[in-house]
C-alpha positions in Angstrom: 71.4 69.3 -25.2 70.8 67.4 -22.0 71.9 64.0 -21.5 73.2 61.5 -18.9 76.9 61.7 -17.8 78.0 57.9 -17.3 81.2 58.6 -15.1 83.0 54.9 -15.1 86.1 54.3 -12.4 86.1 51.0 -12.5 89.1 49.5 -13.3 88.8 45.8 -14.5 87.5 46.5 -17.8 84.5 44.2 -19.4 85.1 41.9 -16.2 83.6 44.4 -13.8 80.4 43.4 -12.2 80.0 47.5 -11.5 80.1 48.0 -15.1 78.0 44.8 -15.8 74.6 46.4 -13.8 75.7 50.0 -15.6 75.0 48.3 -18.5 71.9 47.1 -17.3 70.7 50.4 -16.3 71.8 52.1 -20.2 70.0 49.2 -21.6 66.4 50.7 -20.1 67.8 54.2 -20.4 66.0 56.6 -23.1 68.4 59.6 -24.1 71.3 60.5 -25.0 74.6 59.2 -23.1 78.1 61.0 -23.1 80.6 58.4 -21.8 83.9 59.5 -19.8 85.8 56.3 -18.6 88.3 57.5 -15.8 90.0 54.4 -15.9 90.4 54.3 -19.9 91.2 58.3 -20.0 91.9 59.1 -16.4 92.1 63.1 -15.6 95.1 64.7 -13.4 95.1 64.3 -9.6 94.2 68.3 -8.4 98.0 70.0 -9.0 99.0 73.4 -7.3 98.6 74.8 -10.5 94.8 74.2 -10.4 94.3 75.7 -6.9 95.4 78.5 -7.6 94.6 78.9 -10.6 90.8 79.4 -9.6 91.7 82.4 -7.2 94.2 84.1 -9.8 92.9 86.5 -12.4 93.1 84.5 -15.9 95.1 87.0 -17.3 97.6 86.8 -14.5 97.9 82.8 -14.8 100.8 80.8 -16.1 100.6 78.1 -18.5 100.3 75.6 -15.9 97.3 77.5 -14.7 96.1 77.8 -17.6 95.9 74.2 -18.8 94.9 73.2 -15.3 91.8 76.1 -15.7 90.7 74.7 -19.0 91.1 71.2 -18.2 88.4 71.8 -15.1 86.2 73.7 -17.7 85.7 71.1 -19.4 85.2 68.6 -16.6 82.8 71.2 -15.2 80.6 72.0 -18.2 80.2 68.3 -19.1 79.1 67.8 -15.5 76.5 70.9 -15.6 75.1 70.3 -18.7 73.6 66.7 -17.9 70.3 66.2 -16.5 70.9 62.8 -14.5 74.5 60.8 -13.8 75.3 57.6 -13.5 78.6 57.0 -11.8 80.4 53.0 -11.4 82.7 53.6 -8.0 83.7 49.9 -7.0 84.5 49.6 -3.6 88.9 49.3 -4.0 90.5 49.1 -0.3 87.6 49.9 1.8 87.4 53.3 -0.4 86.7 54.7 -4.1 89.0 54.1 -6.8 91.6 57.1 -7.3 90.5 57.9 -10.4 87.3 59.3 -9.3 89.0 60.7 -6.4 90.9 62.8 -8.9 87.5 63.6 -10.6 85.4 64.7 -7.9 88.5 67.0 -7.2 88.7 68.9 -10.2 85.0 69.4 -10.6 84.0 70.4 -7.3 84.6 74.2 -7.4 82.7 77.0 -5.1 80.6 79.2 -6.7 80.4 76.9 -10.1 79.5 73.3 -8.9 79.0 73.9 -5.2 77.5 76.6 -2.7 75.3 76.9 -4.4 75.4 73.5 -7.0 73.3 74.6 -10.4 72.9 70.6 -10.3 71.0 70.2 -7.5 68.3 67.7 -7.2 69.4 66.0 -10.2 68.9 62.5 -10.1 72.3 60.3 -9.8 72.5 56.8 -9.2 75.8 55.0 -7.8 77.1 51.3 -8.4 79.2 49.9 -6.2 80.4 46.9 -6.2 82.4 45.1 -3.1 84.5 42.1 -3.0 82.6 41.1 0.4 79.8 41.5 2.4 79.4 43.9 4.9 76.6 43.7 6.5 75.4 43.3 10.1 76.8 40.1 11.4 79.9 39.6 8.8 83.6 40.2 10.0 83.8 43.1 7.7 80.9 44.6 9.1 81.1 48.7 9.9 84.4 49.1 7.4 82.4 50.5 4.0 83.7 53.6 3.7 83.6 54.1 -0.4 79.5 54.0 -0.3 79.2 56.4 2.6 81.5 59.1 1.3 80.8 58.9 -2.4 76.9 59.9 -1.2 77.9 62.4 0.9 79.8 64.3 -1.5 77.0 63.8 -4.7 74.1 64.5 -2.5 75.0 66.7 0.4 73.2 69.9 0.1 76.2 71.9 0.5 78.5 70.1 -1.8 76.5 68.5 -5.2 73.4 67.8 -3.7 71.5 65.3 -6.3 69.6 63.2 -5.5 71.7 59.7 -5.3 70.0 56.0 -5.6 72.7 53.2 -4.9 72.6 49.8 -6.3 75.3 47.5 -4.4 76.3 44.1 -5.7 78.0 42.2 -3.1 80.2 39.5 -2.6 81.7 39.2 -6.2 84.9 37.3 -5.0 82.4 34.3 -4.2 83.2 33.2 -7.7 86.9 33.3 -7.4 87.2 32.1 -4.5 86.3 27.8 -4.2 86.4 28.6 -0.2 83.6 30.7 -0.4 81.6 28.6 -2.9 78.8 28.6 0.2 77.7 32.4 0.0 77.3 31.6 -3.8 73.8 31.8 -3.7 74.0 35.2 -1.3 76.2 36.9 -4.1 73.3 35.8 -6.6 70.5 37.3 -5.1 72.4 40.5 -4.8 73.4 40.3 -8.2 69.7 39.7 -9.2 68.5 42.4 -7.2 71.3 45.0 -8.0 69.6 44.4 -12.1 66.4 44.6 -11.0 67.0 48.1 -9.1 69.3 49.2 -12.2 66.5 48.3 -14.8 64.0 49.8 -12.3 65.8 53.4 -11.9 66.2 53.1 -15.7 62.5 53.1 -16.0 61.9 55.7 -13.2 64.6 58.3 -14.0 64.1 58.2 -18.0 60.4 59.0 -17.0 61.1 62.1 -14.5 63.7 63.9 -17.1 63.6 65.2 -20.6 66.5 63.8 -22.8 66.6 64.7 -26.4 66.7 62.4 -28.8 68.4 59.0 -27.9 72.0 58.7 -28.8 74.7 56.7 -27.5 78.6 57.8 -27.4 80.5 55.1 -27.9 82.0 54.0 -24.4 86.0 52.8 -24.6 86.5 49.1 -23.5 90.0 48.8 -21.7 91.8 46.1 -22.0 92.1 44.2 -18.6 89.7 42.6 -16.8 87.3 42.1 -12.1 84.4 44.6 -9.2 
C-alpha cells in the first residue's frame, strides 16, 4: 500500500501555524495518510549502538544493537513504502527542531535510503514556519538556516533526493507581540499565500501519484500549544 508519510516536528501542539497549513494541505489530499508525530512520540537521538550496528553482522550484534537495528527498520520501511511526504519543520533557533534532527539520523542509511535513495523523485513538500521575517532588507536577513538544510538533505541527489516544494509562513510572532502589530498585515498575506500553495500542492501532488483508497490514521494532538 502506498500512502503519504506526514512527518510532524513541530512542537507547540494544535497552536502551531506549521501544523495549521499541514492541515490545509491533508484537507485537499486524496489517499491514504500514516501519521508519525516526532514531537508526540519522538524517536532516539542516533546512539553508538546504532552505528555500529549497521556495519556489524546481525548475528554478531548485542541487544543494544539489536533494538537500535530494528528501531531504524521500522523508521526506514515506513519511509520507503510512501509515495509522497509531507514534513512540518518550524524554524526553532535559526535551525530544525531536534526531533527531526534525530529522525533524519536514524533513516538516512547508505545503501537503503541513500547512494542510491529507492525514494528518489518522490514528491515532498516542507512547512516551515518562522517567528520573523527574513527576507532581503529585514535585520534577520541571511540567518535561515533550518529551510536551506532541511532541502538539502530531502532533495540532494546524493542523500534523499525528492523532489521538495516549500511553503513558508512568516512572521507568526506578529500576533504576540503588540510592538509588532504594524507587519500584521505582512504575516497575513504570508499566511494566505502559505494555504493557497498548501491547497494547491494538495491538488497537484494527489494528481501526479496513485494512493489507494483514502484513509486517514488518526494523528495524536499533544497537549501544549505556538510556529
Amino acid at each position: 500500500m502506498s500512502y503519504l508519510l506526514h512527518v510532524d516536528s513541530s512542537s507547540l501542539g494544535e497552536a502551531s501555524v506549521s501544523r495549521h497549513v499541514a492541515r490545509t494541505f491533508l484537507e485537499g489530499w486524496d489517499g491514504d495518510v500514516v501519521h508519525r508525530d516526532l514531537a508526540a512520540a519522538p524517536v532516539p537521538h542516533l546512539s553508538v549502538a546504532g552505528v555500529t550496528a549497521r556495519e556489524t553482522d546481525p548475528a554478531d550484534h548485542t541487544e543494544e544493537q539489536a533494538a537500535a537495528a530494528a528501531l531504524q527498520h521500522e523508521l526506514i520501511e515506513e519511509f520507503l513504502a510512501a509515495n509522497a511526504y509531507l514534513f512540518t519543520v518550524p524554524m526553532y533557533n535559526l535551525s530544525m527542531p531536534s526531533a527531526f534532527k534525530a529522525w533524519l539520523d536514524q533513516i538516512i542509511v547508505f545503501g537503503r535510503t541513500v547512494r542510491p535513495s529507492p525514494a528518489a523523485g518522490r514528491p515532498a513538500v516542507l512547512i516551515s514556519a518562522r517567528g520573523g521575517g527574513y527576507g532581503p532588507g529585514t535585520p534577520n536577513h541571511g540567518l535561515v538556516y533550518v529551510v536551506p538544510t532541511t532541502e538539502a538533505v530531502l532533495g540532494r541527489e546524493e542523500l534523499l533526493g525528492l523532489e521538495v516544494h516549500t511553503v513558508i509562513p512568516e512572521l507568526v510572532m506578529v500576533t504576540h507581540n503588540p510592538a509588532l502589530a504594524d507587519l500584521l498585515p505582512k504575516h497575513e498575506a504570508s499566511m494566505a499565500d502559505a494555504h493557497r500553495r498548501a491547497r494547491d500542492l494538495a491538488a497537484s501532488i494527489t494528481t501526479a501519484t496513485t494512493v489507494g483508497t483514502s484513509h486517514r490514521t488518526p494523528a495524536p494532538k499533544p497537549a501544549t500549544a505556538g510556529c
